[in-house]
C-alpha positions as a Markdown table, in Angstrom:
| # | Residue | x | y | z |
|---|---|---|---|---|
| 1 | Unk | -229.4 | 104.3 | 124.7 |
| 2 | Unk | -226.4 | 106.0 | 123.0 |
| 3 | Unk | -225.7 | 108.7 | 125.1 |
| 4 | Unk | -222.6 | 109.4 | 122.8 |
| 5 | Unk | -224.6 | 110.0 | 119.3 |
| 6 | Unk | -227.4 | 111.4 | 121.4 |
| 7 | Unk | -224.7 | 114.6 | 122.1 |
| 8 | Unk | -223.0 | 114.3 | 118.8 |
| 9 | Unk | -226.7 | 115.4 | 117.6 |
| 10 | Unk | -227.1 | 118.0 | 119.7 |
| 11 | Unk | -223.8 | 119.2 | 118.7 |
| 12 | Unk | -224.9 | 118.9 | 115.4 |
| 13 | Unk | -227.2 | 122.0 | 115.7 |
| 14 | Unk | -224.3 | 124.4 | 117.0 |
| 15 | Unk | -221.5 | 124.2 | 119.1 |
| 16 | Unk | -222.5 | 124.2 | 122.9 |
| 17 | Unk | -220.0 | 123.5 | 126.8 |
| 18 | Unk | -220.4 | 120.5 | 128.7 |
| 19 | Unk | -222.9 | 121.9 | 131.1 |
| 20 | Unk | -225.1 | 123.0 | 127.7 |
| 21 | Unk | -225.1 | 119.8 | 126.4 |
| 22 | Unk | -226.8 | 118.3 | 129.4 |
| 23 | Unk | -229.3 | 120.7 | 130.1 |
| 24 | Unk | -229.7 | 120.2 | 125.9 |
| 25 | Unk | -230.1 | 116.3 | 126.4 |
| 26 | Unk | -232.7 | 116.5 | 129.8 |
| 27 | Unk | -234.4 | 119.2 | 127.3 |
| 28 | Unk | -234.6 | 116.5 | 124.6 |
| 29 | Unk | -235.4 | 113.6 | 126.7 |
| 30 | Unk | -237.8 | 115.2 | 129.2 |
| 31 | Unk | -235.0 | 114.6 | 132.0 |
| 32 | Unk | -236.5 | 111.0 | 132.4 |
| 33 | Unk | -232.7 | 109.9 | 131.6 |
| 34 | Unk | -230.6 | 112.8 | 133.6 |
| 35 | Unk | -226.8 | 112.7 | 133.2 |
| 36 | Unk | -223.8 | 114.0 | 135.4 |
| 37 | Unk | -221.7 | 116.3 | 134.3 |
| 38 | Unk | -218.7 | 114.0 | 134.7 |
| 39 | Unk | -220.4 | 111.4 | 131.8 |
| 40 | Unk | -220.9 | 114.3 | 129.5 |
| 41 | Unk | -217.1 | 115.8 | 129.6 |
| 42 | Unk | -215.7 | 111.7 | 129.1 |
| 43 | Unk | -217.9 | 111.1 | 126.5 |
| 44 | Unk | -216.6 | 114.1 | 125.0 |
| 45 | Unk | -213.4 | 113.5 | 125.3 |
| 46 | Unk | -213.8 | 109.7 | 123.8 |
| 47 | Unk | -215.8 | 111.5 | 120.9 |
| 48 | Unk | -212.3 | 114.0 | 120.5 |
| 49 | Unk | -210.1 | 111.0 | 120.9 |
| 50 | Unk | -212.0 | 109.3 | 117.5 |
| 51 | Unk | -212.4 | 112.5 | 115.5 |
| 52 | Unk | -215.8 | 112.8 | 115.7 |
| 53 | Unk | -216.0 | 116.6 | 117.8 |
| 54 | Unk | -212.9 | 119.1 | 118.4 |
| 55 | Unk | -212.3 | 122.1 | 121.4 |
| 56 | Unk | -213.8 | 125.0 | 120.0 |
| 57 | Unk | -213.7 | 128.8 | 121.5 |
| 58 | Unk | -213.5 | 130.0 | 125.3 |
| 59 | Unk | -215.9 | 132.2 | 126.5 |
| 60 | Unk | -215.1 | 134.7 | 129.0 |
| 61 | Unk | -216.5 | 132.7 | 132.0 |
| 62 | Unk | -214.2 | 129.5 | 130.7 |
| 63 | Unk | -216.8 | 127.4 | 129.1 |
| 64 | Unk | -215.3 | 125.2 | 126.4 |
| 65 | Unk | -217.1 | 124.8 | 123.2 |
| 66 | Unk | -217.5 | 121.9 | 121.5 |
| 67 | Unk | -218.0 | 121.4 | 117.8 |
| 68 | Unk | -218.8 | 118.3 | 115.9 |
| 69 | Unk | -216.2 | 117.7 | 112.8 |
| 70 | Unk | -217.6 | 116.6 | 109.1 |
| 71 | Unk | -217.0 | 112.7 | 110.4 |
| 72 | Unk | -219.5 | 113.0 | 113.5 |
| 73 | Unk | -221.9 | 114.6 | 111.2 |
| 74 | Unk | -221.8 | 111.4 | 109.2 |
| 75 | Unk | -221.9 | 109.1 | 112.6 |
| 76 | Unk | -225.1 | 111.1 | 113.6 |
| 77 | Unk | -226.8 | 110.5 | 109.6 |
| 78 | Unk | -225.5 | 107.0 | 110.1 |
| 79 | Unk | -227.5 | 106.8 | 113.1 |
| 80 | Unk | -230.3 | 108.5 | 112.8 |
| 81 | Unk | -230.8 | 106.3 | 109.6 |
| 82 | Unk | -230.2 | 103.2 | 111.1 |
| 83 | Unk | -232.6 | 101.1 | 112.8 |
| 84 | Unk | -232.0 | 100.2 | 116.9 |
| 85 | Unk | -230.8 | 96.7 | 116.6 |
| 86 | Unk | -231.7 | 94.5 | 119.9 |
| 87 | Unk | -229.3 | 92.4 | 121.2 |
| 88 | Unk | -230.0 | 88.9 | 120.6 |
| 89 | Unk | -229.6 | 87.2 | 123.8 |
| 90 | Unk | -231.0 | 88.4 | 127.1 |
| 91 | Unk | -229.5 | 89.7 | 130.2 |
| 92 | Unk | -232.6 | 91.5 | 131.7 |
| 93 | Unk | -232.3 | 90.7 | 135.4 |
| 94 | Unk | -235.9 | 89.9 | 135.8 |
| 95 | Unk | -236.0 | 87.1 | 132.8 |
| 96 | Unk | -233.1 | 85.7 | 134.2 |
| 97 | Unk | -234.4 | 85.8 | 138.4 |
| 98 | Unk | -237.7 | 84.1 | 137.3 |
| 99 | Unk | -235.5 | 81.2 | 135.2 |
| 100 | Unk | -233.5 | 80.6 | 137.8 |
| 101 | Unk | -236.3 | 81.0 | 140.6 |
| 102 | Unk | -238.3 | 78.4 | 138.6 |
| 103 | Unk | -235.5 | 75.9 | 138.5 |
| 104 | Unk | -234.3 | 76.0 | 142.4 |
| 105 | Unk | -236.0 | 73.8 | 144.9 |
| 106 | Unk | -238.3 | 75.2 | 147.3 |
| 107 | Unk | -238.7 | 78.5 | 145.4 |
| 108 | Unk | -242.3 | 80.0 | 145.3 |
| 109 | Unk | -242.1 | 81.5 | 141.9 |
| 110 | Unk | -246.0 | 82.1 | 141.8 |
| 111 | Unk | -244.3 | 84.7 | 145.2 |
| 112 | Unk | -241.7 | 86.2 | 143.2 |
| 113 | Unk | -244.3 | 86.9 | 140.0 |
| 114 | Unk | -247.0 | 88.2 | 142.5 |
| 115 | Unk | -244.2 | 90.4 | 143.8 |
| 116 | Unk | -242.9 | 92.1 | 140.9 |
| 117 | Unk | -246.0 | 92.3 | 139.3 |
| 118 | Unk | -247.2 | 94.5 | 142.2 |
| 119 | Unk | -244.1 | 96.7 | 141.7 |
| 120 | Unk | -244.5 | 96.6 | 137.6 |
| 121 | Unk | -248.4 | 97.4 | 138.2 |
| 122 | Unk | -247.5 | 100.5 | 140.5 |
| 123 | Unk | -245.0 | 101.8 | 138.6 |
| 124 | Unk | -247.2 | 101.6 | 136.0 |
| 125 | Unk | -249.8 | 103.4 | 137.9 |
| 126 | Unk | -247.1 | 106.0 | 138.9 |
| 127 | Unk | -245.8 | 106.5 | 135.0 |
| 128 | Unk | -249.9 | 106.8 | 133.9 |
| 129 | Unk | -250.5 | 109.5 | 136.8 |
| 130 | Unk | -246.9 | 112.0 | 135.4 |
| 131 | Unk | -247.8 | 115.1 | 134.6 |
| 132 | Unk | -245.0 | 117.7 | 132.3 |
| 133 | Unk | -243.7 | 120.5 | 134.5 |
| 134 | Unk | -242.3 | 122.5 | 132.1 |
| 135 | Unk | -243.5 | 125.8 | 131.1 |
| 136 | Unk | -244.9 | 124.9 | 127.6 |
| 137 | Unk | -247.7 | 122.1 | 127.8 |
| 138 | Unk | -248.0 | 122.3 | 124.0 |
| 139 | Unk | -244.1 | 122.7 | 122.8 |
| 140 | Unk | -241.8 | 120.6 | 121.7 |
| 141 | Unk | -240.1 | 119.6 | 125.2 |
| 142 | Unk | -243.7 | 118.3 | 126.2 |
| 143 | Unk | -243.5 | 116.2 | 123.1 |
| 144 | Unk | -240.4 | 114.6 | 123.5 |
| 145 | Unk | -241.0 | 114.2 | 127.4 |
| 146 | Unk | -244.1 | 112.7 | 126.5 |
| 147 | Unk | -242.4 | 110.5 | 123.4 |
| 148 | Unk | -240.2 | 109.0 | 126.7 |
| 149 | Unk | -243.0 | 108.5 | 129.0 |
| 150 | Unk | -245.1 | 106.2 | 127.1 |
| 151 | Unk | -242.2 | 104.1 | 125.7 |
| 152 | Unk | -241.6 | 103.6 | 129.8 |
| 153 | Unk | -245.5 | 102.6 | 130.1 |
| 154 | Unk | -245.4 | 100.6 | 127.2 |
| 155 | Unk | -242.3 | 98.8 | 128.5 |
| 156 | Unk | -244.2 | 98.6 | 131.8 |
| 157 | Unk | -246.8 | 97.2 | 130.4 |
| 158 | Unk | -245.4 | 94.8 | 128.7 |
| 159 | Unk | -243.6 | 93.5 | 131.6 |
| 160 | Unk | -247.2 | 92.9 | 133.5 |
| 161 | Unk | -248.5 | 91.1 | 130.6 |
| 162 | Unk | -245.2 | 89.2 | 130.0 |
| 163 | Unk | -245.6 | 88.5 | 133.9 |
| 164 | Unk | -248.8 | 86.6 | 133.0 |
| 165 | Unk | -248.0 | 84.6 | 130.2 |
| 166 | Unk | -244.7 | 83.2 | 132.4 |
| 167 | Unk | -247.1 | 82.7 | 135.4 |
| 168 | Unk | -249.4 | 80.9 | 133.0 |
| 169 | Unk | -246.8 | 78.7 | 131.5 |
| 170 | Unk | -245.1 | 77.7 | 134.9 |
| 171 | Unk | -248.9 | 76.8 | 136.1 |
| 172 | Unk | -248.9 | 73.5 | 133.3 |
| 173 | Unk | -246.0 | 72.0 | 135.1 |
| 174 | Unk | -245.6 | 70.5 | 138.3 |
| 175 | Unk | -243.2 | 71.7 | 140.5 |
| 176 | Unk | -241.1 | 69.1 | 141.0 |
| 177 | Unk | -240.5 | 68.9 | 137.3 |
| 178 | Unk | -238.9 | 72.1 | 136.8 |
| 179 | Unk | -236.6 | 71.8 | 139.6 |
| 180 | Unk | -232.2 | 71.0 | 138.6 |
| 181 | Unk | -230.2 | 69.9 | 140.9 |
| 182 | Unk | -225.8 | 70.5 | 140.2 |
| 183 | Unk | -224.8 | 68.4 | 137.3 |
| 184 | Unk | -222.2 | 66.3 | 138.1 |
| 185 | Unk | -221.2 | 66.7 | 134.4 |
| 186 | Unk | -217.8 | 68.6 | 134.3 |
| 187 | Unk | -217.6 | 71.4 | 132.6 |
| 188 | Unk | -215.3 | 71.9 | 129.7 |
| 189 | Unk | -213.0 | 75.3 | 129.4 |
| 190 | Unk | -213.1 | 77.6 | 127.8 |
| 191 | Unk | -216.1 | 79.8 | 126.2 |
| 192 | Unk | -219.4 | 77.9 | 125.3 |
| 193 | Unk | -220.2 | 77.3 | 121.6 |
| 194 | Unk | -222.1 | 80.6 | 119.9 |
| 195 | Unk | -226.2 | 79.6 | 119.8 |
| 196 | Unk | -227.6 | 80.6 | 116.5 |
| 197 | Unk | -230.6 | 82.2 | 116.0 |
């Protein structure tokens, strides 16, 4: 998630203080993503470094405002017409545990599915069962808290069901087949070779 455009949008709709922007941003994202007030005043300073927002007025209590300049408007168009690209290769911890679970000798990976699947299932149960606490059921904040919830569920979802299908697969091997021992091969230096998708 880009925290840094995320608050160049807000911006976008009127100059706001550091503390502002994050209750702004918990507003937006139904505080399922909170920030500290440290991240918001660093990535406001990087976004000052590269041109993109400037030090505005002082109010009387000391509050900084901070105003977007012409070349964060066009990040935040840039953005927000821009599809999300995924990164290509993976580095989600649980992808990774399994593949190297499956591959290590004396490993019960049906265990370490069961396992997480129990904790995927009751977070899953705990995301379904989330009720908004705002004051406004029907406004906008509801909406985008809502908007943030189900992507979670549907992540969690997916998880369970990608739990299966990887249970499923490991069950058509034997076990001793998917175990590696250390290659004796040496390794070369330097950075592997780029794999091409």
């Amino acid at each position: 998630m880009s925290v840094r455009l995320s608050l160049l949008a807000i911006l976008d709709q009127g100059p706001c203080y550091g503390y502002q922007l994050r209750a702004e941003f918990d507003r937006r994202t139904g505080s399922t993503s909170p920030l500290n007030v440290g991240q918001i005043y660093n990535t406001l300073e990087r976004l000052e470094r590269d041109g993109l927002v400037d030090k505005g007025d002082v109010d009387e209590r000391g509050h900084v405002y901070w105003q977007i300049t012409e070349a964060g408007r066009d990040a935040v168009r840039a953005w927000l017409d821009s599809p999300v690209e995924r990164s290509q290769g993976t580095r989600d911890e649980l992808a990774v545990k399994l593949a190297v679970a499956a591959t290590l000798p004396g490993v019960d990976v049906s265990a370490v599915i069961h396992r997480q699947r129990s904790a995927s299932l009751a977070q899953l149960q705990d995301l379904n069962r989330a009720k908004y606490a705002g004051a406004n059921p029907d406004g906008p904040e509801e909406l985008a808290w809502s908007l943030v919830v189900d992507s979670m569920i549907f992540s969690a979802e997916a998880e369970v069901r990608w739990l299966d299908h990887t249970e499923q697969r490991l069950a058509l091997h034997p076990q001793h087949a998917l175990q590696l021992g250390l290659s004796t091969d040496r390794p070369k230096r330097g950075r592997p070779a780029k794999v091409r998708t």
